[in-house]
PADO-448806 format. One record per residue: x, y, z of N, C-alpha, C in turn; residue number from 1. Coordinates in Angstrom, 2 decimals. Each point is the difference from the previous one (the first is absolute). Example, Ala and Ser with C-alpha at 12.3 -4.5 7.8 and 13.67 -1.06 7.14 Angstrom:
BEGIN
     npx     npy     npz    capx    capy    capz     cpx     cpy     cpz pos
   13.19   -5.69    7.80   -0.89    1.19    0.00    0.90    1.20    0.00   1
   -0.35    1.05   -0.72    0.82    1.19    0.06   -0.77    1.09    0.73   2
This chain:
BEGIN
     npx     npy     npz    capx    capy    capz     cpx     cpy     cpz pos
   71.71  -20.14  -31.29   -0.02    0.68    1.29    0.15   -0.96    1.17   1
   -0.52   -1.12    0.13    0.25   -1.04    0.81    1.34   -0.37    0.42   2
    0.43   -0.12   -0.50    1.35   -0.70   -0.30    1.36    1.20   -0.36   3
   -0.17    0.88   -0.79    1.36    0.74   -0.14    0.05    1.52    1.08   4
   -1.18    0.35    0.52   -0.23    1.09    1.20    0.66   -0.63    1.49   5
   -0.98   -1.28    0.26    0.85   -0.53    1.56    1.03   -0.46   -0.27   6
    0.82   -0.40   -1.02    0.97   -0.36   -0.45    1.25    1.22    0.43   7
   -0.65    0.79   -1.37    1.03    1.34    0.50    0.01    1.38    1.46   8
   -1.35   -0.14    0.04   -0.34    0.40    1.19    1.58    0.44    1.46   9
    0.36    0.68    0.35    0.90    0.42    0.97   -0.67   -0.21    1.58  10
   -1.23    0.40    0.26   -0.51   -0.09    1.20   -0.87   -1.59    0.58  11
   -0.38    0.18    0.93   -0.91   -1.33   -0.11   -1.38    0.71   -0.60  12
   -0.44    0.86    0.13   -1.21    0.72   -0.04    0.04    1.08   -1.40  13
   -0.74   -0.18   -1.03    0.05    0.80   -1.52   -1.17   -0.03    0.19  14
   -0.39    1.29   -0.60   -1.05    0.35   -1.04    0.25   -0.43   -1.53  15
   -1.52   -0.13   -0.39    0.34   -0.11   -1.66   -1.53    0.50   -0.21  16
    0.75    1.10   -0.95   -0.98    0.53   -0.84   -0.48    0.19   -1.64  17
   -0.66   -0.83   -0.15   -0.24    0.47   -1.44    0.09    1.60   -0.96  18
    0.61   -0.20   -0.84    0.04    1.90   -0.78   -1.32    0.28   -0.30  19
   -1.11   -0.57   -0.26   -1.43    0.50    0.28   -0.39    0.06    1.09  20
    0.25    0.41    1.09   -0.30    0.32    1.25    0.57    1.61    0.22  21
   -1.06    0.98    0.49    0.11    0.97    0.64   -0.56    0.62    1.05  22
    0.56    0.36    0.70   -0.04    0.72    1.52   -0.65    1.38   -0.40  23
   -0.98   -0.11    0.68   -0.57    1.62   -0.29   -0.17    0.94    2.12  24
    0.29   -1.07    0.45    0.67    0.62    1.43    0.35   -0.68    0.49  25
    1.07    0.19    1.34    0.75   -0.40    1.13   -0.58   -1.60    0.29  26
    0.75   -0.89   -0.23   -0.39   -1.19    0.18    0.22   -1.18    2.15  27
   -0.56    1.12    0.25    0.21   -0.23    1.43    0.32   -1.33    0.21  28
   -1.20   -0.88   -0.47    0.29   -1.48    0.58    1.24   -0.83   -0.39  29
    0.16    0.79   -0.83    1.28   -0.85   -0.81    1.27    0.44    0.54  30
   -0.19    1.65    0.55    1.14    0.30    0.73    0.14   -0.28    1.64  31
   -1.02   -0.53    0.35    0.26   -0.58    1.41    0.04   -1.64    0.27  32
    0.06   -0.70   -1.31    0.56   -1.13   -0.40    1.27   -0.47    0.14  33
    0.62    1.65   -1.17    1.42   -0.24   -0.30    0.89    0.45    1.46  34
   -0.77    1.11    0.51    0.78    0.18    1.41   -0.01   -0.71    1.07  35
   -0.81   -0.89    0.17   -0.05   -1.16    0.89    0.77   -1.35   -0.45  36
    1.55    0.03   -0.06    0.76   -1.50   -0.15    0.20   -1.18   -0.05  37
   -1.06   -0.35    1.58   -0.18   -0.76    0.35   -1.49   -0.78   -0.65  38
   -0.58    0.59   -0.81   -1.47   -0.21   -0.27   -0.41   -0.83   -1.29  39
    0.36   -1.52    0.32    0.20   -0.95   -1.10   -1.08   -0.16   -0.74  40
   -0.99    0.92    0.00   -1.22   -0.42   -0.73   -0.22    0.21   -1.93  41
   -0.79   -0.03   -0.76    0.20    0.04   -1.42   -1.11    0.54   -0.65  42
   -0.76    1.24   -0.32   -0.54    0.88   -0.75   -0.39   -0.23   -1.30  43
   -1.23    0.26   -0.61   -0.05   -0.15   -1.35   -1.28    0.79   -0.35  44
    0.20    0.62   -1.29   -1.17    0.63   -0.26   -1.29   -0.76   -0.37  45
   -1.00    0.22    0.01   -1.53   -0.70    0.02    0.04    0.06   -1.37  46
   -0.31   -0.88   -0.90   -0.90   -0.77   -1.76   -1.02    0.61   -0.21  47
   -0.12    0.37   -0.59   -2.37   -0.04    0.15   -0.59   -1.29   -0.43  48
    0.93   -1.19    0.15   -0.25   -1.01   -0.71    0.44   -1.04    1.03  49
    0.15   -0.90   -0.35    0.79   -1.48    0.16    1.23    0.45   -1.16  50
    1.69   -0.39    0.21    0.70   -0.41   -1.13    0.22   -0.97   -0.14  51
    0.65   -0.78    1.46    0.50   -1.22   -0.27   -0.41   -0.83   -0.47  52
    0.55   -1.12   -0.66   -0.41   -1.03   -1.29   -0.54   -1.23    1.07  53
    0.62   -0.11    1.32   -0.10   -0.98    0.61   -1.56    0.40    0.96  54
   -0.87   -0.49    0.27   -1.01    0.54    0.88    0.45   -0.57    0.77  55
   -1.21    0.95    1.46    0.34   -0.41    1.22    0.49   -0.97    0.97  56
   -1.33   -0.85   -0.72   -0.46   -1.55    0.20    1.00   -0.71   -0.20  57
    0.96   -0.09   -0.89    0.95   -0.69   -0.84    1.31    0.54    0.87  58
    0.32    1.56    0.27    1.47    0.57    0.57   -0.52   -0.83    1.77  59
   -1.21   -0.56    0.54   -0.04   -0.27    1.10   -0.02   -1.52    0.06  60
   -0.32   -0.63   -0.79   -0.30   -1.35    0.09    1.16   -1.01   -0.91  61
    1.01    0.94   -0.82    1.21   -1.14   -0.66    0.85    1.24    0.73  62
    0.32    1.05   -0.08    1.39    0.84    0.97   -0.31   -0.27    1.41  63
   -0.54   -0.27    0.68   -0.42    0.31    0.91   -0.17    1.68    0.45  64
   -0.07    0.58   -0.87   -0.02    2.04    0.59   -1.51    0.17   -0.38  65
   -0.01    1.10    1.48   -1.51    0.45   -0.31    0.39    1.66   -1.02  66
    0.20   -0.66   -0.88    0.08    1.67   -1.31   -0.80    1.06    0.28  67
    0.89    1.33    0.17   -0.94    0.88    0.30   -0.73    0.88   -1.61  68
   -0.97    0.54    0.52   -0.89    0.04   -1.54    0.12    1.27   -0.50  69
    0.74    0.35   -1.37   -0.35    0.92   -0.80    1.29    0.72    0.25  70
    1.20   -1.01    0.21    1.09    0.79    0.04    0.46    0.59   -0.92  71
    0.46    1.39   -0.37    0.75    0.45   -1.24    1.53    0.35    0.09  72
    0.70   -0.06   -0.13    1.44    0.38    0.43    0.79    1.24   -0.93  73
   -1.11    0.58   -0.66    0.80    1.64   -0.53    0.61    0.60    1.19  74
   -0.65   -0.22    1.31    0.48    0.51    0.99   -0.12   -0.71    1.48  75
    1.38   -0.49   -0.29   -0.10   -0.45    1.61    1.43    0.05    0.92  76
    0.11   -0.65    1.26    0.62    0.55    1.16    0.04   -1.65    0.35  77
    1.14   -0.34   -0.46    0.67   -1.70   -0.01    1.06   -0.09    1.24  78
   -0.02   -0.99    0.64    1.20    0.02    1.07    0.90   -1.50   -0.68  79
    1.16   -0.13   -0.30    1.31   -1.19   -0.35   -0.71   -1.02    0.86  80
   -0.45   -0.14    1.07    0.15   -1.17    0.70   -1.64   -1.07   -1.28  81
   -0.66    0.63   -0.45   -0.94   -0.68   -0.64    0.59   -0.79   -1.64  82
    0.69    0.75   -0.27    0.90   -0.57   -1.30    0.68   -1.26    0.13  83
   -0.81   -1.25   -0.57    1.14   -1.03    0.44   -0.57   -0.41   -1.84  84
    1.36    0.20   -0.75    0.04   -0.75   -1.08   -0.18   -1.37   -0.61  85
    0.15   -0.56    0.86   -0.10   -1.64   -0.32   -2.03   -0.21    0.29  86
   -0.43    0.61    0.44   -1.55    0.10    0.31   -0.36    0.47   -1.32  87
    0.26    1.21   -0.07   -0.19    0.24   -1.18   -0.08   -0.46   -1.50  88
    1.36   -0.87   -0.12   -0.13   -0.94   -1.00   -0.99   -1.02   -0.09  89
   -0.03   -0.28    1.19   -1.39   -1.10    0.43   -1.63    0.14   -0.49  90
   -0.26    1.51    0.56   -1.03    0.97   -0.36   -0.07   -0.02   -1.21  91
    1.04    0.47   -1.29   -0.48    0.37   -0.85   -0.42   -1.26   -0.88  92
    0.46   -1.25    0.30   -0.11   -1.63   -0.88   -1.83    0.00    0.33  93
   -0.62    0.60    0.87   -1.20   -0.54    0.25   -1.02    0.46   -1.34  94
   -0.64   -1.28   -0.34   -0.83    0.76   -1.38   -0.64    1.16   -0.19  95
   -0.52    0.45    0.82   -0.99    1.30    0.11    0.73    1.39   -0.41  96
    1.82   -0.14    0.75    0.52    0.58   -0.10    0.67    0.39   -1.12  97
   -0.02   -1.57   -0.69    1.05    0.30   -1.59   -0.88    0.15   -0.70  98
   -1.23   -0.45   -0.20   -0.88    0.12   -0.76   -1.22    1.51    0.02  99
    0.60    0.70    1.16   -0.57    1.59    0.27    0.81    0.86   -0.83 100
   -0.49    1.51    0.02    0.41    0.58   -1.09    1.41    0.20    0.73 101
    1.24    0.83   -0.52    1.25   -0.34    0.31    0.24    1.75    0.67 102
   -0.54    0.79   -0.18    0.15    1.29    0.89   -0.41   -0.35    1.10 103
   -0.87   -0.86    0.20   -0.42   -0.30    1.82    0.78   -0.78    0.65 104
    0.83   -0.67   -0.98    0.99   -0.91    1.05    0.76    0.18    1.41 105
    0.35    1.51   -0.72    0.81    0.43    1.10   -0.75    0.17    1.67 106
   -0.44    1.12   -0.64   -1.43    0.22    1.19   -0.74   -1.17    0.96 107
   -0.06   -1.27   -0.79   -0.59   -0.84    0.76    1.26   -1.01    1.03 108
    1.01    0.20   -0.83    1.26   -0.85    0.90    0.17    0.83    1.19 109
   -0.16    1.94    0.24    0.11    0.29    0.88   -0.82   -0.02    0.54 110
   -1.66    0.02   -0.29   -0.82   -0.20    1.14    0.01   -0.98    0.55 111
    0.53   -1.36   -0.68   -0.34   -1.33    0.72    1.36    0.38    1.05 112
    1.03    0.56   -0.14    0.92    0.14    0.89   -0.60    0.65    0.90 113
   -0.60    1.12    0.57    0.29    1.22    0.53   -1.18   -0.54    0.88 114
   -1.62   -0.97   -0.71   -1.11   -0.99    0.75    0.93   -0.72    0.78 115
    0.84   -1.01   -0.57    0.42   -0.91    1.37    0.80    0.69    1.11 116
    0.63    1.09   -0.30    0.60    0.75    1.09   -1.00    0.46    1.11 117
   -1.17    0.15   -0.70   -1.24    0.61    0.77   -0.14    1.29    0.85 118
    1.04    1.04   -0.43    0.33    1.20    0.73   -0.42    1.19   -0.99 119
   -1.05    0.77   -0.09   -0.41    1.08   -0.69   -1.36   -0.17   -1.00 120
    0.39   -0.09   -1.26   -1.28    0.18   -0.89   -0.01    1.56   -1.23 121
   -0.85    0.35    0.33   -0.48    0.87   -0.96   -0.27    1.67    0.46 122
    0.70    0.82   -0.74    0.11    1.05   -0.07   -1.42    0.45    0.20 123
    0.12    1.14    1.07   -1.90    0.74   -0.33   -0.11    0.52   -1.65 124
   -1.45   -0.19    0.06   -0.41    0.62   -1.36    0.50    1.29   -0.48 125
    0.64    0.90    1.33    0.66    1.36   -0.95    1.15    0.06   -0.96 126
    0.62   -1.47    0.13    0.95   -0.63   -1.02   -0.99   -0.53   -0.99 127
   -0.30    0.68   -1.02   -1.03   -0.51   -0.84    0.24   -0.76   -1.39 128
   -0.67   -0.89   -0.31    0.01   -1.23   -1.37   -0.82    0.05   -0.17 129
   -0.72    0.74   -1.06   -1.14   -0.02   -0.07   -0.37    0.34   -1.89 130
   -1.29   -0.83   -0.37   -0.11    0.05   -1.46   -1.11    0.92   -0.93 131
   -0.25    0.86    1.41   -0.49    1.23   -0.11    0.80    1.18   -0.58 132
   -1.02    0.72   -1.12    1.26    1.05   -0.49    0.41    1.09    0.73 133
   -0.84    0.23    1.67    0.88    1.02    0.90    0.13   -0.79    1.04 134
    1.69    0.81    0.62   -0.11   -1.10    1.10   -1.19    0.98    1.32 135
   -0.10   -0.73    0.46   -0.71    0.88    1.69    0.55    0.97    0.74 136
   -0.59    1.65    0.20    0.68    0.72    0.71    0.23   -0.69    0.99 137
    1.49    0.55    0.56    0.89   -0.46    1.21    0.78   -0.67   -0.06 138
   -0.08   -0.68   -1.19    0.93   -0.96   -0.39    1.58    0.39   -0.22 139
    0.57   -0.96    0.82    1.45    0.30    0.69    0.71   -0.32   -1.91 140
   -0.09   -1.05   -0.35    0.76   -0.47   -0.79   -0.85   -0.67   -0.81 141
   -0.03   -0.66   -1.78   -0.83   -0.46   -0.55    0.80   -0.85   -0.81 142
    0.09   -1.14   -0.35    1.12   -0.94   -0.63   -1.37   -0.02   -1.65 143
    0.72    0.38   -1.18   -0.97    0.25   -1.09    0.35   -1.46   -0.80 144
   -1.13   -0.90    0.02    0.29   -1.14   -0.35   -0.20    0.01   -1.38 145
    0.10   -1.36   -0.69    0.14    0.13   -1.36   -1.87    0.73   -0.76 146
   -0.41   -0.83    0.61   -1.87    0.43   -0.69   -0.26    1.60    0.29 147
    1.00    0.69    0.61   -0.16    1.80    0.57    1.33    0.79   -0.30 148
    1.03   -0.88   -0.45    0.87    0.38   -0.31    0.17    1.31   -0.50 149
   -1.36    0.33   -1.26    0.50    1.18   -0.58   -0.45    0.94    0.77 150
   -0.52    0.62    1.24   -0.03    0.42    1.00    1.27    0.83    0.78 151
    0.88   -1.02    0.31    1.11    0.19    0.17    0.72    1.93   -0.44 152
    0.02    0.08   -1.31    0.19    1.48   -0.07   -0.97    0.84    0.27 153
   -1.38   -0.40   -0.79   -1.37    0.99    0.22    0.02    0.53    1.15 154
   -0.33   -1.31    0.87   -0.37    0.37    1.51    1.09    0.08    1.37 155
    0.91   -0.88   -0.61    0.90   -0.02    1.15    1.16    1.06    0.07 156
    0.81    0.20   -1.03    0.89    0.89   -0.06   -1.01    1.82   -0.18 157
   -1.43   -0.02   -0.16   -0.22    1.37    0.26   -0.85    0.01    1.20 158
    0.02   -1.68    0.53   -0.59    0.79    2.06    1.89   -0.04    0.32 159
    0.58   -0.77   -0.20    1.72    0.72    0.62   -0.02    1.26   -0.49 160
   -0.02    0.21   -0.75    0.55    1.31   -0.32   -0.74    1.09    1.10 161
   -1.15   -0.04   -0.17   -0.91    1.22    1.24    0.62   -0.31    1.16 162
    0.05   -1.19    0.97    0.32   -0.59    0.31    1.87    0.96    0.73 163
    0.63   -0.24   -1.31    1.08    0.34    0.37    0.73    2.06    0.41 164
   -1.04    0.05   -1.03   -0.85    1.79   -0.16   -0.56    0.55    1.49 165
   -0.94   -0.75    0.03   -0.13    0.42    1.34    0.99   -0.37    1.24 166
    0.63   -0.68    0.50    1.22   -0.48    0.46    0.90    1.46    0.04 167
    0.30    1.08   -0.77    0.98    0.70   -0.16   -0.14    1.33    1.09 168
């Protein structure tokens, strides 16, 4: 996702969403993101955790970036100008990074990008990641991570479905 999305990417400004992610209503913030052009900032859904392999201490004191914490990138709101590949290659040689598990790689090359840009952060909690087996009424959207995964149909495709039922 790092690398072949801003790559192929057409706009300066993509979304990327993970296929375990669902919208169970109108995602306002995200649509007054995309309608504002000019608005170079970079979005990401909240962890219930730490992922990155690299801690804080370490992304601030050998990158020089103050890493923002508990980034997840099933869902986020990236602007081209933060993508610089040759950083990246740089990023990923650092031990923490090769030696972290290899699904977080991605995720952490864009947070360390999207930290030194220093424009945005983290989705409100109604974009939910969470390792609880319901997500929280109100919840706009819920990205079903691997430890809730099987969730995903139980709970998610039958709150869409009401969801979409009532809608009619």
């Amino acid at each position: 996702k790092a690398f072949d999305i801003p790559h192929m990417a057409t706009g300066d400004r993509f979304l990327m969403i993970d296929s375990d992610v669902l919208f169970f209503r109108k995602p306002t913030e995200i649509l007054k993101w995309v309608s504002d052009s000019n608005d170079s900032s970079c979005w990401f859904n909240r962890d219930p955790q730490e992922p990155a392999p690299i801690s804080l201490e370490a992304a601030r004191e050998e990158l020089g970036i103050e890493l923002w914490s508990q980034v997840n990138s099933g869902l986020c709101l990236l602007n081209r100008s933060i993508i610089r590949f040759p950083q990246f290659e740089t990023w990923i040689c650092h031990p923490a990074i090769v030696t972290g598990q290899a699904w977080r790689t991605e995720q952490t090359l864009l947070a360390l990008a999207a930290s030194q840009n220093g424009r945005g952060g983290l989705l409100p909690e109604i974009y939910a990641v969470t390792l609880e087996s319901k997500v929280a009424e109100g919840a706009t959207a819920r990205h079903y991570v691997g430890a809730v995964r099987n969730h995903f149909f139980d709970e998610g495709i039958g709150k869409l479905k009401s969801v979409l039922l009532e809608s009619r």
